[in-house]
N, C-alpha and C positions, 0 to 999 in steps of 0.2 A: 605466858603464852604456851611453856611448854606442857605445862600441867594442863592447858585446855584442851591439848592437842590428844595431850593420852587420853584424860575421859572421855573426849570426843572417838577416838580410837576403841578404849573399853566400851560406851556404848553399841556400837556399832556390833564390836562383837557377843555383847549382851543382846542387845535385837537378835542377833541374825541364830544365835545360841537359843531363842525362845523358837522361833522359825523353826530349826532344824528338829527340835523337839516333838512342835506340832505335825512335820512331817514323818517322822522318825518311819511310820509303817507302809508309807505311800507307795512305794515299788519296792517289788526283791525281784526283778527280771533278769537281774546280772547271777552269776554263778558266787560272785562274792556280796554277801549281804550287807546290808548297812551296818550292821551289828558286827560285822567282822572289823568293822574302818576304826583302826585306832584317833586318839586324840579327839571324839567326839563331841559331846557336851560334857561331857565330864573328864577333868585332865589333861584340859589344855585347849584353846581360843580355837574358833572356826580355821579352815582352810585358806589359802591366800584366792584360790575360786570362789569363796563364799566373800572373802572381805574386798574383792576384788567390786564382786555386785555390788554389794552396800555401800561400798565408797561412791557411787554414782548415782544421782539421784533418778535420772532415765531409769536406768539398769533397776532399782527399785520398782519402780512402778512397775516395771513390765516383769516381775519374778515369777508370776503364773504365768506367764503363757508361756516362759523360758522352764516351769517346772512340767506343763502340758508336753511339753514333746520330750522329755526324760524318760524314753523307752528302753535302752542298752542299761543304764545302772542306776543301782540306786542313789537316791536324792542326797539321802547323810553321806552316802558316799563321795560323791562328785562336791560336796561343800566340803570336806575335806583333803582335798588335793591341790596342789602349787599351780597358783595362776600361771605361771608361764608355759604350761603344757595344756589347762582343760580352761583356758578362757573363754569368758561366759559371750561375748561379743567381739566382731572384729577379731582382726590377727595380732596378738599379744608380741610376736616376735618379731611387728615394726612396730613395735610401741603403740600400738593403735587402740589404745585402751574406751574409749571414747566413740568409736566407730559401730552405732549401731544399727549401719545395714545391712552386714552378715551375718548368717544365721549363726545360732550357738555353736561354740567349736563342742560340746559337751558332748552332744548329737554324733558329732563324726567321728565313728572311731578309727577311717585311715588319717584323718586331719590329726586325730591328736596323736596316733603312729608317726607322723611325718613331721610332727613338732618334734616329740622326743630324738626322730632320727637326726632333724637339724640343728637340736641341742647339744646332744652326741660328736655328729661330727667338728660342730666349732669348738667344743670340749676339745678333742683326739688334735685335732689344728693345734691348738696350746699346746698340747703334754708335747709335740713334735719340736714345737719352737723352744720350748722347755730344755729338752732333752742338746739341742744344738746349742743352747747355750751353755749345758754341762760341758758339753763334749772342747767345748772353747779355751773353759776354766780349767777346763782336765791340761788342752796343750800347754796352757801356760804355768801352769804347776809345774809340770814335768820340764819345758824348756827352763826353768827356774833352779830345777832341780841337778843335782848329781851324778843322773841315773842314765843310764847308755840305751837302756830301752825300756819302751812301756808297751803295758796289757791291758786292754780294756776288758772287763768283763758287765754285759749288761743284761741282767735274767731277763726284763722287759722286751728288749728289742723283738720286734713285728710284732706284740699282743698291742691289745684294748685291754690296757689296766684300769683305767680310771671306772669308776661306777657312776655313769652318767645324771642316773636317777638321786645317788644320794646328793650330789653335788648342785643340783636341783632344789633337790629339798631342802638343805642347806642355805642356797642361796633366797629362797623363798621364808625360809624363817626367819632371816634376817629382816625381811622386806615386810613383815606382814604387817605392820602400822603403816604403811610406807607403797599399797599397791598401785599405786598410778606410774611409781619408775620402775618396776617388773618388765625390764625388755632383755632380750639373747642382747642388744648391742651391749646394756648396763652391764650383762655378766660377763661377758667377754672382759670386758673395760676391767674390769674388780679382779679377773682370774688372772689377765696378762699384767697385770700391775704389779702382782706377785709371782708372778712364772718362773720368777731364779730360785725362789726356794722350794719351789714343786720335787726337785730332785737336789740329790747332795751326792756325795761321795766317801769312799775310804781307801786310804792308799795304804801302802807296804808293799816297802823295796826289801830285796833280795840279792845279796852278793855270792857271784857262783864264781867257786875258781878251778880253772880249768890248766890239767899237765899236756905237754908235749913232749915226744919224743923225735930228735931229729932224724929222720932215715939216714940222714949220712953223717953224723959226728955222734951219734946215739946221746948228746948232751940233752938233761930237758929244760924245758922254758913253762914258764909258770905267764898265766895270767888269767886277770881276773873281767868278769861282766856284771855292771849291778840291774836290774831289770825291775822298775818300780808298778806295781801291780792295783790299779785300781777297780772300784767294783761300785757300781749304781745302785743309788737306796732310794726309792718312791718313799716319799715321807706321807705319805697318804691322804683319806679322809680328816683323821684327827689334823693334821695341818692345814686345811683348809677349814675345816671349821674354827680353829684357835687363830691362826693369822693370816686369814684373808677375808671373810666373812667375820669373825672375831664375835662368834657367837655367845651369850652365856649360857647358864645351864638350863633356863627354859625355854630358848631358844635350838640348843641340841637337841631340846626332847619335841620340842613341834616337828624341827628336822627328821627325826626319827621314824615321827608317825606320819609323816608326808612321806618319806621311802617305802617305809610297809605298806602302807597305802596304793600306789603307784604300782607295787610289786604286784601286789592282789590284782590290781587291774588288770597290768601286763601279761597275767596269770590267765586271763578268763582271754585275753585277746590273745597268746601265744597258742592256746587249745584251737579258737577262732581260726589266726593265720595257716595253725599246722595241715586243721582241717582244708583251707583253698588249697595248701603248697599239694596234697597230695590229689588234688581235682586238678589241679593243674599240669601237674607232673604226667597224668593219668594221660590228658590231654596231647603235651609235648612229644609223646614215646609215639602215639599214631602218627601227626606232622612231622617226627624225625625218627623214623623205623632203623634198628641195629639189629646186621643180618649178619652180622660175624661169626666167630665161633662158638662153639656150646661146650662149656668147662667146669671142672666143680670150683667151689668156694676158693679163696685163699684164707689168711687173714687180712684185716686191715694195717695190722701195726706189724711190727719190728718183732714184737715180744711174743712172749704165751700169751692169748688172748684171754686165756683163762683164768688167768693169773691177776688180773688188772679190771677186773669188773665191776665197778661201785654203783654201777643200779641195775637193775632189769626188766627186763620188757614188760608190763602189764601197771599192777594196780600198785602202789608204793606211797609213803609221805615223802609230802614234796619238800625238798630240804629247803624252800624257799621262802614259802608260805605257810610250814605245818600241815598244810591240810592233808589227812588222810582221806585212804582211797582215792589217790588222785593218780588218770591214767597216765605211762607213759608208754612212746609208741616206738623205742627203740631200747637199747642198752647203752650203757654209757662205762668209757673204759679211764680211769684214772691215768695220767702222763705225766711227762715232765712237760715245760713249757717249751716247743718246738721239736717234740720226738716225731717223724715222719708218719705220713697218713699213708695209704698204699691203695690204690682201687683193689676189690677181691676179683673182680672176673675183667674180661677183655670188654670192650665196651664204649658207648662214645657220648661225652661231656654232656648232656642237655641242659642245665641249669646251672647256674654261678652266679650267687646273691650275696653281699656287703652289707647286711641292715646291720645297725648295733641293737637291736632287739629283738629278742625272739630266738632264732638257731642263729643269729649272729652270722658272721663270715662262714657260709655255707655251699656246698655245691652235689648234684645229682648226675649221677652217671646211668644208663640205661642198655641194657645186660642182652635184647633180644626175647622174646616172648613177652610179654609186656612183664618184665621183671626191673626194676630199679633199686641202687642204694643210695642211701642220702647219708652226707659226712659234716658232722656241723660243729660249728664256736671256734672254728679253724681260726689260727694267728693269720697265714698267710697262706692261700691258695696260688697252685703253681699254674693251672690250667685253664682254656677260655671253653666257653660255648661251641659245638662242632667241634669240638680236639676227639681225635681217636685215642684210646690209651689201650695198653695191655696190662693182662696181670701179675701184679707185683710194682704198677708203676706208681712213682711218690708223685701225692696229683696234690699234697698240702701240710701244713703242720699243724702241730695239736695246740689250741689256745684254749682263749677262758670270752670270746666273743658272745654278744648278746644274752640270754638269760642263763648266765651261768655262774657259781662260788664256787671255783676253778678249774683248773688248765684239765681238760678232759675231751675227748672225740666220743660225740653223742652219735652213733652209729644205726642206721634205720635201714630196711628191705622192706620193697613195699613190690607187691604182688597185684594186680588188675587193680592199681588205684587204693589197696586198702594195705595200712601198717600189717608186717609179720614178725612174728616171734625170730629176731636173728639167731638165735640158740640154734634153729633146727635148720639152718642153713650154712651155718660158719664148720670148718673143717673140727673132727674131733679133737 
């Protein structure tokens, strides 16, 4: 039976692998071409999107008119990506695999935004629970212990470590003989099953001995404090793919290319969203006018700004996707994880957004003449919507939220609605 099951499986993706072939040229409408989508026909089985279809006999029949309205991306592409985010029918994340009254999620690109967001946050929900379970294991270590006092140190606290997307892709390589139990409840299920060893720890204790002198018999007295020092380790990706998922090695590499994959996407919609946030923004400054004062620049940060720069405003490779010439519409200042954000002018709050994609935990301040700065990937923003602030005020801190490979304050000025070079604005 089981061996039926696989050929039954290898067909399927042998079909859907002649399919993709014969499409291979049928759209490039997206900015990432089909030819960019790892794991193709060659190098590894369709997508859990693709095998998702063909598992369904409906879903077969109807694959042209599901390929008819594939206008945002291309065909190879979208058969290449993890059911649980571009499901071809119905809503994938109530298991609803079967439901073919709604339109393709393939089609909507805020539907399949708002999949990934509610991937994300039931993710970020675990690593919380996670972490309170460390934090348990920690008291009881130390009440077990020795040690007169303890020190937590945890680099993580208030970031979005987890990478939503790989852990996605992961969990979908697992699944791809297997797309009909592709639901957020199954992964939740599989991630908190394992959530104790999501995070570990390391201790070392320290004995410090301390003199006294008595003010009044000048005798001294000696005594000692031992103070056991522990310190948070995210044991990563690589641990959920070895024990929780329990992937093997061709399954890491489907993994792999369902991430890059997902990235590219997210690539072409981060360009997308960046474009609304600054029409919209453009918008918010007329409905909420700052008639304060008129000031030059600060900096953002704590530091030399000059000092801490790892990208710059205009045309660059994008360390995400490779692709050169790819624009960016701000500069981006390298931190430690939690160094403080600062608004640069006097100004008052119009925007404050939470997405895990895209600028991530983000917020816009609005300067007076239709001038704004946008401060993004923040761990934790301190400030709401309408807050008035001044300059020099800490309105957030530095993370590694939404599309970012780390801890950094991606920094933007945007002038009548359109990105500016911050170089010729920020103080010399």
């Amino acid at each position: 039976m089981a061996d039926d099951n696989k050929s039954g499986a290898e067909e399927q993706i042998a079909r859907g692998a002649n399919m993709a072939s014969a499409l291979r040229g049928t759209g490039r409408t997206g900015k990432a071409a089909s030819a960019a989508a790892k794991g193709a026909v060659v190098g590894g089985p369709l997508g859990t999107a693709a095998g998702a279809l063909l598992s369904n006999d409906k879903s077969r029949t109807m694959i042209f008119t599901a390929i008819s309205l594939m206008f945002a991306l291309p065909v190879l592409f979208i058969l290449m990506l993890p059911s649980m985010i571009f499901g071809l029918y119905g809503n994938l994340l109530k298991g609803d695999i079967n439901s073919l009254g709604a339109s393709p999620v393939m089609n909507d690109t805020a539907a399949i935004v708002e999949n990934i967001e509610t991937v994300g946050s039931a993710l970020n929900q675990i690593m919380l629970e996670a972490l309170d379970d460390l934090y348990i294991r920690i008291d009881h270590d130390f009440a077990a212990s020795e040690g007169d006092r303890m020190e937590v140190t945890n680099p993580y606290e208030g970031s979005n470590i987890i990478d939503s997307n790989l852990i996605i892709a992961q969990y979908c390589a697992a699944k791809y003989k297997d797309f009909d139990s592709v639901t957020l409840a199954d992964m939740e299920r599989i991630v908190r099953a394992s959530k104790r060893a999501i995070f570990s720890y390391t201790k070392q204790a320290v004995t410090y001995t301390y003199t006294y002198e008595d003010a009044e018999t000048g005798e001294l007295t000696c005594s000692s404090e031992t103070v056991i020092y522990y310190t948070v380790i995210y044991n990563g990706a690589t641990h959920f793919a070895d024990a929780v998922f329990f992937l093997d090695h061709n399954q890491k590499t489907i993994a792999m290319d369902y991430s890059h994959n997902l990235h590219l996407f997210l690539n072409d919609n981060f360009i997308i969203s960046a474009n609304t946030t600054h029409a919209l923004l453009a918008n918010l400054v007329i409905e909420n006018p700052y008639t304060g004062i008129s000031e030059a620049f600060g900096s953002p940060l704590d530091t030399d700004w000059r000092m801490v720069v790892t990208s710059e405003y205009g045309l660059r490779t994008d360390p995400i996707t490779g692709k050169t010439n790819s624009g960016h519409m701000g500069m981006d200042f390298g931190l430690a994880l939690g160094a403080p954000i600062k608004t640069v002018m006097s100004g008052k709050v119009i925007y404050v957004r939470y997405p895990t994609t895209g600028y991530g935990y983000h917020l816009a301040v609005a300067h007076g003449n239709n001038l704004i700065t946008l401060y993004a990937h923040c761990a934790r923003i301190l400030v709401s919507e309408g807050d008035l602030v001044s300059k020099g005020d800490i309105i957030a801190f530095v993370g590694s939220t939404g599309r970012s490979t780390g801890p950094h304050l991606h920094f933007e000025v945007i002038e009548d609605g359109k990105p500016e070079n911050p170089r010729y604005y920020l103080p010399g």
